[in-house]
Backbone bond lengths (Angstrom), bond angles and torsions (degrees), N, CA, C in turn:
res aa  C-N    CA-C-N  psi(-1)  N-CA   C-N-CA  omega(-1)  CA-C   N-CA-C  phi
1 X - - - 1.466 - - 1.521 110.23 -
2 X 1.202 124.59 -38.17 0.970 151.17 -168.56 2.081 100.83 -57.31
3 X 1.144 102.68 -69.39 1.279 126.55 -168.48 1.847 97.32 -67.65
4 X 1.515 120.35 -40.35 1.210 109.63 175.17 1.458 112.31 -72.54
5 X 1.153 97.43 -10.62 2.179 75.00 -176.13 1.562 101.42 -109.71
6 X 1.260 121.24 -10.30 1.343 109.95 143.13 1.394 140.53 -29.68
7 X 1.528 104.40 -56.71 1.747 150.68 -177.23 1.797 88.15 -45.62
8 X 1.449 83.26 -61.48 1.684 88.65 -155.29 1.509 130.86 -86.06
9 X 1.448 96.41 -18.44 1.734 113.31 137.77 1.466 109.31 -49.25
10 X 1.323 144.55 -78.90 0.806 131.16 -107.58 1.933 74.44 -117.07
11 X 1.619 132.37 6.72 1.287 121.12 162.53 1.679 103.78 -96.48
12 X 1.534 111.38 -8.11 1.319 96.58 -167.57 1.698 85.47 -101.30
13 X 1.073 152.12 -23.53 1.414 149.72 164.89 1.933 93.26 -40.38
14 X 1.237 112.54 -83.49 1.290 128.73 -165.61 1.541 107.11 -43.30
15 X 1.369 127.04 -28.45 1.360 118.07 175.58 1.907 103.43 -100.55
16 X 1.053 123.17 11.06 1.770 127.12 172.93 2.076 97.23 -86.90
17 X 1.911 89.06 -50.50 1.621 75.16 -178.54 1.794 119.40 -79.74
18 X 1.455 107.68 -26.29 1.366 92.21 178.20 1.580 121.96 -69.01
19 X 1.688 117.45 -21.19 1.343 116.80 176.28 1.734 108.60 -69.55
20 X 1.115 120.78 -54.28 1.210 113.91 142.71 1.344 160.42 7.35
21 X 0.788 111.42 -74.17 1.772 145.90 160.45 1.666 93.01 -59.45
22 X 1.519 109.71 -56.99 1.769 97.10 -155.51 1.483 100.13 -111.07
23 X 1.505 115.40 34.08 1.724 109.95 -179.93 1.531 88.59 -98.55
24 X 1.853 103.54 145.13 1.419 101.43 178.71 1.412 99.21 -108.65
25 X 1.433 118.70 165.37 1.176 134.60 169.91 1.865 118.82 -23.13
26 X 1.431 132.16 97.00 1.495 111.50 170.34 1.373 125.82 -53.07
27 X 0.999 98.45 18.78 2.105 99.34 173.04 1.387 101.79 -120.25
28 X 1.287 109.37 -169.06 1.510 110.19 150.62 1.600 121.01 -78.75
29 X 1.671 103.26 144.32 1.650 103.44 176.21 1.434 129.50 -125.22
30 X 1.273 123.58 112.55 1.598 95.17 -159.43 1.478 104.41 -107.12
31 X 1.042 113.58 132.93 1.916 127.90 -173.95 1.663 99.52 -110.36
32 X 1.247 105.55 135.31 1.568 105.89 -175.94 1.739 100.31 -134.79
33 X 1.369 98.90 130.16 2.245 104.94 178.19 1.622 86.77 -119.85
34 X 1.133 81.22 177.05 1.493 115.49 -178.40 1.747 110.45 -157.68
35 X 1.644 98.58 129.14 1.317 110.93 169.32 1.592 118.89 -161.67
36 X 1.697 93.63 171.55 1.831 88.56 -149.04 2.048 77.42 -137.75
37 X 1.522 102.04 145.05 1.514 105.76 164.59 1.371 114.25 -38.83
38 X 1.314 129.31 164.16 1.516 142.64 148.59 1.514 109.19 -83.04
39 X 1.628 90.89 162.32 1.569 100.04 171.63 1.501 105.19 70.11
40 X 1.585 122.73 48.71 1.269 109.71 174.24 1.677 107.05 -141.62
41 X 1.701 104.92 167.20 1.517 96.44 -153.44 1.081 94.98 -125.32
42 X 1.677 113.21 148.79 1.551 111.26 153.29 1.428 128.48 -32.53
43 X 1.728 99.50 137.00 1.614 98.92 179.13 1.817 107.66 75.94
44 X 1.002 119.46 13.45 1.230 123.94 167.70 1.824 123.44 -108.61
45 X 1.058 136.14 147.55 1.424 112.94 174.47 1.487 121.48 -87.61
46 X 1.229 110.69 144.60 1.431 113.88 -160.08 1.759 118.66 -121.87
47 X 0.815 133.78 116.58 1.395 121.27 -169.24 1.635 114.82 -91.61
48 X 1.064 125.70 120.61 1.422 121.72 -172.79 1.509 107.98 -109.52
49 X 1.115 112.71 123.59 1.780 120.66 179.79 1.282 105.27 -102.68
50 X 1.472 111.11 131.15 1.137 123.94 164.77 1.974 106.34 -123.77
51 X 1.456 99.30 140.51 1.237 120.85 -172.79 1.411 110.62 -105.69
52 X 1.190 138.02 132.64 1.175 131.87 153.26 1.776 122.73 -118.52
53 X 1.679 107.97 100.32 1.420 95.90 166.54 1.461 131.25 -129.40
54 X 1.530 104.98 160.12 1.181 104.55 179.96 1.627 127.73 -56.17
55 X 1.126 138.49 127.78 1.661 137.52 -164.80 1.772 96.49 -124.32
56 X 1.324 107.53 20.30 2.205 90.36 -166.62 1.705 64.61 -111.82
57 X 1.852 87.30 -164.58 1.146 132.16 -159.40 1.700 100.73 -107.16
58 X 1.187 147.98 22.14 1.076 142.53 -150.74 1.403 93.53 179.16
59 X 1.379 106.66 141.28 1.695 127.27 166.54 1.813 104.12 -56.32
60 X 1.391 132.68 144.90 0.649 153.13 -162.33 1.686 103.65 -114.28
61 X 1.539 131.76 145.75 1.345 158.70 167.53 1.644 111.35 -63.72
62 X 1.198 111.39 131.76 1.423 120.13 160.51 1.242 98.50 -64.91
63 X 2.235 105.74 128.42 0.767 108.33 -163.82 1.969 94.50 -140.60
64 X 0.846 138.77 -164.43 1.775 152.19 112.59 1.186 132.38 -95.81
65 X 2.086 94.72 138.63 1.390 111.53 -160.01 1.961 80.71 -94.70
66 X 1.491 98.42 154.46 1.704 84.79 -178.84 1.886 91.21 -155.45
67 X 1.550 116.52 118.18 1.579 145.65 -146.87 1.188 88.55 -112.92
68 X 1.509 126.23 112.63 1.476 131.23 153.06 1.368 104.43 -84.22
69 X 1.181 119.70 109.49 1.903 142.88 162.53 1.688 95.56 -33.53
70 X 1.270 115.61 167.65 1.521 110.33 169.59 1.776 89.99 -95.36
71 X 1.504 102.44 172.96 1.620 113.19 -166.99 1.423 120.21 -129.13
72 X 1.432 110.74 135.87 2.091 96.84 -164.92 1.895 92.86 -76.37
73 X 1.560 100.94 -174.80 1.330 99.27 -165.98 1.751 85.77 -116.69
74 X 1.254 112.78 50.62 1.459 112.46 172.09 1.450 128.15 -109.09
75 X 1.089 117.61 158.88 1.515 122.20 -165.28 1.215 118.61 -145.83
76 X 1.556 106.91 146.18 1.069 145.09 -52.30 1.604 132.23 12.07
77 X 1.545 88.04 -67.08 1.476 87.80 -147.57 2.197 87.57 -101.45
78 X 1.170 104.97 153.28 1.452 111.64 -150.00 1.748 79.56 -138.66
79 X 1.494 110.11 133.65 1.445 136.09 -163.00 1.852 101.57 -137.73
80 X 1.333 98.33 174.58 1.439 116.64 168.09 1.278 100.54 -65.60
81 X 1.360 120.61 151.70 1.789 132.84 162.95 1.548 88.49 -91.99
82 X 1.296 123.59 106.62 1.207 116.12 146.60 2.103 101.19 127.79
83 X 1.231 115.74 -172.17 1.545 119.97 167.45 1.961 120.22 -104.10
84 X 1.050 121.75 111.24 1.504 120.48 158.98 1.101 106.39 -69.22
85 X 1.222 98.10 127.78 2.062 139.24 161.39 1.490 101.40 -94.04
86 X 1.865 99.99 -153.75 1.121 95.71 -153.42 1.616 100.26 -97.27
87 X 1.765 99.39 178.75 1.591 101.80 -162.65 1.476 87.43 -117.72
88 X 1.870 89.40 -176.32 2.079 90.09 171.02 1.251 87.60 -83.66
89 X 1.577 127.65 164.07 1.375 156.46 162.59 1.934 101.46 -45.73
90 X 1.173 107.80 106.83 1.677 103.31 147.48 1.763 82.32 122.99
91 X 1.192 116.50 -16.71 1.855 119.89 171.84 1.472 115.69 -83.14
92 X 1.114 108.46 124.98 1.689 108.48 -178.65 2.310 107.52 -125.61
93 X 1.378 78.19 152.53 0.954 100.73 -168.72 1.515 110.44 -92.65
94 X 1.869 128.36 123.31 1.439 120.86 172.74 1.820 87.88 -129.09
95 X 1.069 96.75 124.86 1.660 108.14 154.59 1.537 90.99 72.17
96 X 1.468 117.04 -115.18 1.064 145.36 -141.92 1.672 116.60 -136.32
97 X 1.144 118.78 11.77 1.210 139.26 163.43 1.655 121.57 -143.35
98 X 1.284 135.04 159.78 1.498 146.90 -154.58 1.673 109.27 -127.79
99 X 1.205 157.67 97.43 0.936 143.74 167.41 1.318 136.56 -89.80
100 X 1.248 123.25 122.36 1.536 111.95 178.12 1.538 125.93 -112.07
101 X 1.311 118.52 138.96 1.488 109.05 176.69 1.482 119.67 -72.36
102 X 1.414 119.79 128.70 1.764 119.57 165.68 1.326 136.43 -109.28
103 X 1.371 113.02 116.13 1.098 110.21 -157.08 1.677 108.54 -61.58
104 X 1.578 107.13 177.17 1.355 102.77 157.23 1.367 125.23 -78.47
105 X 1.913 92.21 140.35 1.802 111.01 -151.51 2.058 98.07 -100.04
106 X 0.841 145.94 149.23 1.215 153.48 -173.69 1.431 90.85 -106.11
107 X 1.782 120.11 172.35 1.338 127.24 -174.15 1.331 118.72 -78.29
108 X 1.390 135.99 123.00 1.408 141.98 -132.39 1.425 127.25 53.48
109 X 1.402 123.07 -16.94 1.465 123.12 171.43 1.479 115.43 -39.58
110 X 1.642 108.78 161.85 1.711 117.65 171.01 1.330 88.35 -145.50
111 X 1.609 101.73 158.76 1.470 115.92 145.15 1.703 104.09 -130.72
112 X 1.659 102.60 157.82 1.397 111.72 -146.45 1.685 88.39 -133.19
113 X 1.531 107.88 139.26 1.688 131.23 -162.56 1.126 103.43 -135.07
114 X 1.298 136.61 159.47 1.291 128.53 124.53 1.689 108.85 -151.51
115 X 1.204 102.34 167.92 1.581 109.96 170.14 1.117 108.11 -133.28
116 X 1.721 117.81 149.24 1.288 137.22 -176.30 1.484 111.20 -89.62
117 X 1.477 140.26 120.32 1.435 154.65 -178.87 1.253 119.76 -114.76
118 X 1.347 141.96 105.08 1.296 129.91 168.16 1.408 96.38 -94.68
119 X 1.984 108.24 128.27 1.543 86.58 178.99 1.241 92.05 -134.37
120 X 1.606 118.12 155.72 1.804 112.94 169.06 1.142 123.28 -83.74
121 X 1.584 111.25 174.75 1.521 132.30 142.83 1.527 105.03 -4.27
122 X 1.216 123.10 106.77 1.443 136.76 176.00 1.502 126.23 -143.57
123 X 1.482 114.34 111.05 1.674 115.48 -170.35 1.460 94.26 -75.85
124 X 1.339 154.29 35.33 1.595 138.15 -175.42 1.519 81.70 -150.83
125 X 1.530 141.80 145.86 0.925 134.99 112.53 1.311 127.62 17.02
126 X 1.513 133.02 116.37 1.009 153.12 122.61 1.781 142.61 -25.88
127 X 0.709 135.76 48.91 1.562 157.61 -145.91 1.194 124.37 -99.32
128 X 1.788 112.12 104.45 1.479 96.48 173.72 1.784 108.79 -128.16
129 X 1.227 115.94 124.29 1.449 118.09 -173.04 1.451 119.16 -88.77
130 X 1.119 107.63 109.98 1.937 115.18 173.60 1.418 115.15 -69.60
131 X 1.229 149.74 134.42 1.281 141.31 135.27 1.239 140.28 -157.81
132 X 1.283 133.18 164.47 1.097 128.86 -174.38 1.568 127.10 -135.70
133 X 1.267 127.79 162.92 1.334 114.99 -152.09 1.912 121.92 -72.46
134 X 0.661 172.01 136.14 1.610 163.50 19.88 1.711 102.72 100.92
135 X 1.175 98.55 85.50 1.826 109.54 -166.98 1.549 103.06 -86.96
136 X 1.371 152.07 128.85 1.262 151.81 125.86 1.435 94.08 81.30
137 X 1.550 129.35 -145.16 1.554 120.26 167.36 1.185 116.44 -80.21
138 X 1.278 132.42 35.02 1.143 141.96 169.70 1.894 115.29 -52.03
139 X 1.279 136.38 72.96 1.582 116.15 176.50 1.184 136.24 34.06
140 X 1.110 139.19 170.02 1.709 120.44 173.32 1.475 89.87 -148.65
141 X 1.787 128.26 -8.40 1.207 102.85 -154.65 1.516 96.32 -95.24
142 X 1.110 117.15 13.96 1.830 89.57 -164.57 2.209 86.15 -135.21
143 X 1.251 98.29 23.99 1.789 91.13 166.56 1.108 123.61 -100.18
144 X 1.496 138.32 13.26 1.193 154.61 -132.90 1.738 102.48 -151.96
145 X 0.869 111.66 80.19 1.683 92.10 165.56 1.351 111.45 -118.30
146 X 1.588 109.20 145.12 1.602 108.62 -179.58 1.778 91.88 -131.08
147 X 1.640 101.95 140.33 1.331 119.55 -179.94 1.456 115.10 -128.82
148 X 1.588 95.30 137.91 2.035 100.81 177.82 1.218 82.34 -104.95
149 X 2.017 89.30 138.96 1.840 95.75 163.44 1.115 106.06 -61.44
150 X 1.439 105.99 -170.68 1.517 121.13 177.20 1.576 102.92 -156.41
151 X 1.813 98.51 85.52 1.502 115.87 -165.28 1.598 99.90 -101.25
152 X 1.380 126.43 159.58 1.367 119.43 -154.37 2.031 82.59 -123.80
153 X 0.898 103.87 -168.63 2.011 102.85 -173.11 1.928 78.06 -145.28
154 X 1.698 87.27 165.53 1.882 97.68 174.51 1.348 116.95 -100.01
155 X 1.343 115.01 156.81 1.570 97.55 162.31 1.020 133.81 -115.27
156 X 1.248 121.61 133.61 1.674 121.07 -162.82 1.808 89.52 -123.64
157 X 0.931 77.81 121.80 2.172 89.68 157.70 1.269 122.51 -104.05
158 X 1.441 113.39 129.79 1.116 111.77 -163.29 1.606 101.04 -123.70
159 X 1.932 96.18 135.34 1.343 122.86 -167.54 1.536 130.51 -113.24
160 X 1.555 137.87 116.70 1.079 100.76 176.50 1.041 99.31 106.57
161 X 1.679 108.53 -160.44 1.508 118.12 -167.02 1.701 110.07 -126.62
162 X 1.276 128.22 104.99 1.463 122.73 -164.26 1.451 99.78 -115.31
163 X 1.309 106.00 138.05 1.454 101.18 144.16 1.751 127.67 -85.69
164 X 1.140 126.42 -165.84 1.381 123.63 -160.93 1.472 113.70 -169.23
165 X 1.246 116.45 146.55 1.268 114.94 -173.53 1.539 105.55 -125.22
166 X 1.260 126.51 128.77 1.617 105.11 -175.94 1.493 81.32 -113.78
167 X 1.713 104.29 158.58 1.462 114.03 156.34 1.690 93.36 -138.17
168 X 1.529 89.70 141.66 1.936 111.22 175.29 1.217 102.17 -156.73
169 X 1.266 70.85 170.23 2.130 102.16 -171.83 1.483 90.29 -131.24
170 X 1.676 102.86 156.12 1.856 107.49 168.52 1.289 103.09 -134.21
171 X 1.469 112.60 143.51 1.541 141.68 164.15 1.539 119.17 -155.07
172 X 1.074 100.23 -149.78 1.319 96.44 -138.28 2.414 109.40 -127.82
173 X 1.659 79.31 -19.01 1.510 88.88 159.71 1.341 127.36 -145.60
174 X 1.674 107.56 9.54 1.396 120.69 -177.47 1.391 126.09 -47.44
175 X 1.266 122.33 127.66 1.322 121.84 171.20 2.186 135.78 -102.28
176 X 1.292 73.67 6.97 1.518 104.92 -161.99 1.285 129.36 -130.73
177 X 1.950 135.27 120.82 1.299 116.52 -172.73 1.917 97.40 -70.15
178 X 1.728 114.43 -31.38 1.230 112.85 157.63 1.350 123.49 -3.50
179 X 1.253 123.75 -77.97 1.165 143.08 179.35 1.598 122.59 -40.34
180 X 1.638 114.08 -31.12 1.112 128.33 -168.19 1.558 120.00 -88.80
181 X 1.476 99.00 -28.35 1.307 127.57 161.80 1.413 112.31 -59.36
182 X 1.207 110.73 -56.70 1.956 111.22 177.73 1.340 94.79 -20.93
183 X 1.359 115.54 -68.62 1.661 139.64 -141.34 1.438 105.19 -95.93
184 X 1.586 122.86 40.19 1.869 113.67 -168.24 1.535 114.71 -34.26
185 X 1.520 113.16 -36.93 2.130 116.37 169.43 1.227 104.39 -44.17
186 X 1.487 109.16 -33.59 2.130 89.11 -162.97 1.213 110.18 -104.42
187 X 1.366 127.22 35.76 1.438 148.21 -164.94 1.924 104.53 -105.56
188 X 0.883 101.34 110.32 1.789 100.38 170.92 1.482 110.47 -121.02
189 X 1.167 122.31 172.37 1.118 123.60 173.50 1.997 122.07 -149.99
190 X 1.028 115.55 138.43 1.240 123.52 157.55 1.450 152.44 -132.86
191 X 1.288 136.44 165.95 2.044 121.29 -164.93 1.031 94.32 -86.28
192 X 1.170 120.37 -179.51 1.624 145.59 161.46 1.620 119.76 -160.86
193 X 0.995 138.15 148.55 1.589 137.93 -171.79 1.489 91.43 -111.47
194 X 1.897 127.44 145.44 1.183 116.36 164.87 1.468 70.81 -113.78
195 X 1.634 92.26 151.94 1.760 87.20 175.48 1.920 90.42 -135.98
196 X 1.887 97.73 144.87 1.328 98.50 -169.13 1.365 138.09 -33.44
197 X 1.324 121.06 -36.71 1.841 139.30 159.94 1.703 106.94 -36.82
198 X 1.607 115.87 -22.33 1.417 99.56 -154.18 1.499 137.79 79.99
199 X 1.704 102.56 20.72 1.207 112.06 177.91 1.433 104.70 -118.96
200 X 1.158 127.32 172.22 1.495 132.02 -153.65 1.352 101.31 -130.07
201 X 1.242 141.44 152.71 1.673 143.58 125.75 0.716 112.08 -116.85
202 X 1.805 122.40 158.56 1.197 145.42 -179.52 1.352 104.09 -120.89
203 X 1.717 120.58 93.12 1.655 113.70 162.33 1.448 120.13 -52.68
204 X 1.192 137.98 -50.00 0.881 145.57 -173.30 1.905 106.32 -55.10
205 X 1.258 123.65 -46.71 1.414 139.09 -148.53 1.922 100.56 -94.27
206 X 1.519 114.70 -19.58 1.117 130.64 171.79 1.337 112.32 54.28
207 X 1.341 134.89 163.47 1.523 143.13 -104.28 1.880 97.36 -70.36
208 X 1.278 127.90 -13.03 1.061 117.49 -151.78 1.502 101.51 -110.73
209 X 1.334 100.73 -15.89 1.944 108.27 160.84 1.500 111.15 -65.34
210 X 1.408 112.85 131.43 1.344 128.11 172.88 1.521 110.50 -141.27
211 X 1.416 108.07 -176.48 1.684 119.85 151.27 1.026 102.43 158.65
212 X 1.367 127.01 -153.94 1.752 162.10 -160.85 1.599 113.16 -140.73
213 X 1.481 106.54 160.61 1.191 114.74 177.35 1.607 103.25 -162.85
214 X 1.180 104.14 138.21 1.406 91.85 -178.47 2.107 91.75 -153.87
215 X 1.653 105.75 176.52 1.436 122.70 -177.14 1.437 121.45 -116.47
216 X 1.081 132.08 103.60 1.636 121.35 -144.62 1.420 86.59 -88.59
217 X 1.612 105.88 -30.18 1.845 110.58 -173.78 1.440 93.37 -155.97
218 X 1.641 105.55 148.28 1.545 119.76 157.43 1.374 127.40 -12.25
219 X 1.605 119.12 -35.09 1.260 128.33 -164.86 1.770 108.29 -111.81
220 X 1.616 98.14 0.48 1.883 90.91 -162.00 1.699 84.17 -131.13
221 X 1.525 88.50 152.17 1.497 118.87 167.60 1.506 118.72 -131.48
222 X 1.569 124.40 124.54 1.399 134.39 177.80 1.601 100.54 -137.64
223 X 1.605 100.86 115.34 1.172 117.40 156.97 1.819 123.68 -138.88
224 X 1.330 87.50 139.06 1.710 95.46 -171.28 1.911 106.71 -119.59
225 X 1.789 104.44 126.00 1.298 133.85 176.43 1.672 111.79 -82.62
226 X 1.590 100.61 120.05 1.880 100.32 -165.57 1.578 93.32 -118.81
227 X 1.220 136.12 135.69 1.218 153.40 171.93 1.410 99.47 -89.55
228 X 1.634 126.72 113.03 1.463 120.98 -179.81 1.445 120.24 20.29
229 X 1.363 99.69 64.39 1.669 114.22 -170.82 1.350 136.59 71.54
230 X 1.004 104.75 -12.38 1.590 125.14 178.56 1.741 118.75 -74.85
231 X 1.128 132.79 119.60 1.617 129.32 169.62 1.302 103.94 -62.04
232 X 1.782 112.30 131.60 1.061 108.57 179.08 1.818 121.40 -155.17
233 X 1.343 82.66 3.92 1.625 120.95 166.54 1.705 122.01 -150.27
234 X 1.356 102.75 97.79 2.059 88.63 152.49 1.204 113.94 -148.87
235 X 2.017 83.04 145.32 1.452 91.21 -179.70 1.624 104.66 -127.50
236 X 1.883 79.98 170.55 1.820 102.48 -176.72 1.378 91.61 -106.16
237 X 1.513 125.20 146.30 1.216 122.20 151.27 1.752 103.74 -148.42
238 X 1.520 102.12 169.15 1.622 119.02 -177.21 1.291 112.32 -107.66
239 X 1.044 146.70 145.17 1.692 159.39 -173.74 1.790 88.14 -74.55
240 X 1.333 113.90 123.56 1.513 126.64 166.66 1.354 126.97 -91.44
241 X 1.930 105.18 -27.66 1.026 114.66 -145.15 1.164 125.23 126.77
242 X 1.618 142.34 156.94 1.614 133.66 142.46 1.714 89.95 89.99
243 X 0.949 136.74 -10.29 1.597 111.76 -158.77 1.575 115.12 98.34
244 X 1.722 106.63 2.28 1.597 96.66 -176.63 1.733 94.89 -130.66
245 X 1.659 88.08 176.63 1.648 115.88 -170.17 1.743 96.05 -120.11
246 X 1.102 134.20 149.96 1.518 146.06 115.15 1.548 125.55 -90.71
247 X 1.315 111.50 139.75 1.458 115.88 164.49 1.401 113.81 -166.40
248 X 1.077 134.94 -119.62 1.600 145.25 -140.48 1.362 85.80 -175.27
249 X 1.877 101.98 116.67 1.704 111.91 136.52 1.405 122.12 -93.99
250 X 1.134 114.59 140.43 1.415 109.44 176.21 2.015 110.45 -129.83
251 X 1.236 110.21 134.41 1.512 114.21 -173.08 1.309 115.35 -91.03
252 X 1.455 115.56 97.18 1.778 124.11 -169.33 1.609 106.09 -55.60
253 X 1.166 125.46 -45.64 1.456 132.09 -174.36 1.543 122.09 -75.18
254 X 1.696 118.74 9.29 1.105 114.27 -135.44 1.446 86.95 -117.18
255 X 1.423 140.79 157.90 1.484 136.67 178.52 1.799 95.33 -104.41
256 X 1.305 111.35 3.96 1.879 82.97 -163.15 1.789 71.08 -99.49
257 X 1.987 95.08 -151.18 1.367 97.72 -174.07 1.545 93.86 -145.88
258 X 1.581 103.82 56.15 1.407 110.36 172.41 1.609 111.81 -90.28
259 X 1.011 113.51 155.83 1.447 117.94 171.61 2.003 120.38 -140.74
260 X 0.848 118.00 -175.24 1.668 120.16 -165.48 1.254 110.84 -143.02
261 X 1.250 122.50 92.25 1.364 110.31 158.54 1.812 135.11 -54.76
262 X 1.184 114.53 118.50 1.488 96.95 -163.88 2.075 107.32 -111.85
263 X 1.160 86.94 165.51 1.640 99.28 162.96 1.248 119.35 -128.36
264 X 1.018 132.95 119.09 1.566 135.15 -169.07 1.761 106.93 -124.87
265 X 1.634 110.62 112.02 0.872 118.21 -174.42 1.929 125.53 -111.81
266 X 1.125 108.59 99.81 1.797 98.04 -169.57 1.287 108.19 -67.54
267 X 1.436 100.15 137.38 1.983 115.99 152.50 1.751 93.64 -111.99
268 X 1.337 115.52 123.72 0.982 135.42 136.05 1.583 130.53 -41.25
269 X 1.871 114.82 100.32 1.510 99.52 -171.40 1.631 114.99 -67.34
C-alpha cells in the first residue's frame, strides 16, 4: 500500500508540472523571434525574419510590430549601422526603426515580416530588436526579442611583399570603418609596406616609423606602428573582401580615449 500511494503522488506531481509547463496564457499572448539564414557575410544583404505569434488562449488585438534597425555610435546625429533593402509590403520605414501593422492573430496564429540589412565590419555587436506592445495581462516576457547577427568575415592570406593603403577616420566611440564613410571629410588616408619578414614601414612616417604585422587566421589582420621603438598604433581588423581588412586602431601611449576605425587595403607589388 505503501509503495502505491507513493506511485501516485509522484504520477500526480508529474502531470501538475507537465500541465504547467504547457498551459498557455488564458488571454491572448503574443511571443515574437527573430531569425536570419546561416552562412552569411559582412557587406552582404541579409534578410531578417521576425515572427510574431499568438501562444494564449484567446484571439489576440490589432496591434504594431515595431523593428529597432541596429545604430552607428556617431554623434550628433546617430543613423542605421549598415544599408536597408527591401521590407514586407504594408511596413514602413521612419528614421531608424521599421513598423508593421498586425492583424488580429487567432490561437496559435503568426504573422510573418522581415527586413532586408546589409550591415558591415563591426567591433560592437550587431543588434536588431523586434517588438510589440504588452496588451491587458497579457506577459511581457516573451514580446521583446533582440537579435545579434551572425556575420561571417573573408579570408584573404596575405603573401609576399604588399603595399597598402589605409583609410580612417578618428573618434571617440566608433565601432565601424562604416561609420567613416557617413562622413567622406573625416576620411584620411595613408601607405604602408607589409614586407615578407613581417615587418612594416611607413613612407610617409619616415625613418623612425616601424612595426609588425602578422595573421592570427585567414580572416584576421594585426598590425602594430612603433615610433623609435615605442607602440604607438595597433590594430585588429577582419577580411571584408576585395583584398581589404576593417577594424579598430587603438593608441596604447595615448591619455585621451580616441580611437580609428581603419580600412586596410593590399596591392600586391
Amino acid at each position: 500500500m505503501r509503495h502505491h500511494v507513493t506511485s501516485v503522488l509522484a504520477l500526480t506531481a508529474a502531470l501538475t508540472v507537465t500541465l504547467a509547463a504547457g498551459a498557455a496564457h488564458a488571454g491572448p499572448d503574443l511571443s515574437v523571434s527573430v531569425s536570419q539564414p546561416s552562412n552569411v557575410y559582412v557587406y552582404a544583404p541579409v534578410r531578417y525574419t521576425v515572427r510574431v505569434t499568438n501562444v494564449g488562449n484567446q484571439s489576440s488585438v490589432a496591434t504594431t510590430l515595431t523593428i529597432q534597425l541596429p545604430l552607428t555610435h556617431t554623434s550628433p546625429t546617430v543613423t542605421v549601422l549598415g544599408t536597408v533593402g527591401a521590407l514586407t509590403a504594408g511596413c514602413t520605414r521612419s528614421g531608424t526603426r521599421v513598423t508593421c501593422p498586425v492583424a488580429r492573430l487567432g490561437r496559435n496564429a503568426y504573422a510573418q515580416f522581415f527586413v532586408t540589412l546589409t550591415a558591415p565590419q563591426s567591433d560592437a555587436p550587431i543588434t536588431l530588436t523586434a517588438s510589440v506592445p504588452v496588451a491587458g495581462s497579457e506577459p511581457a516576457a516573451n514580446n521583446t526579442r533582440t537579435h545579434t547577427a551572425a556575420l561571417l568575415n573573408i579570408d584573404h592570406v596575405i603573401a609576399g611583399e604588399n603595399n597598402v593603403v589605409n583609410r580612417h577616420c578618428t573618434g571617440t566611440s566608433l565601432t565601424s570603418f562604416f561609420e567613416c564613410e557617413l562622413y567622406p571629410s573625416s576620411i584620411t588616408s595613408h601607405d604602408t609596406v607589409f614586407h615578407a619578414d613581417h615587418t612594416l614601414s611607413v613612407p610617409q612616417g619616415g625613418a623612425s616609423y616601424s612595426g609588425t604585422w602578422s595573421q592570427p587566421n585567414p580572416d584576421e589582420l594585426v598590425f602594430q606602428y612603433t615610433n623609435n621603438g615605442v607602440p604607438v598604433v595597433d590594430f585588429f581588423g577582419y577580411g571584408v573582401g576585395g583584398g581589404c581588412f576593417e577594424g579598430i586602431t587603438t593608441f596604447p601611449n595615448s591619455t585621451g580615449t580616441y580611437v580609428s576605425p581603419y580600412e586596410v587595403c593590399l596591392t600586391p607589388q
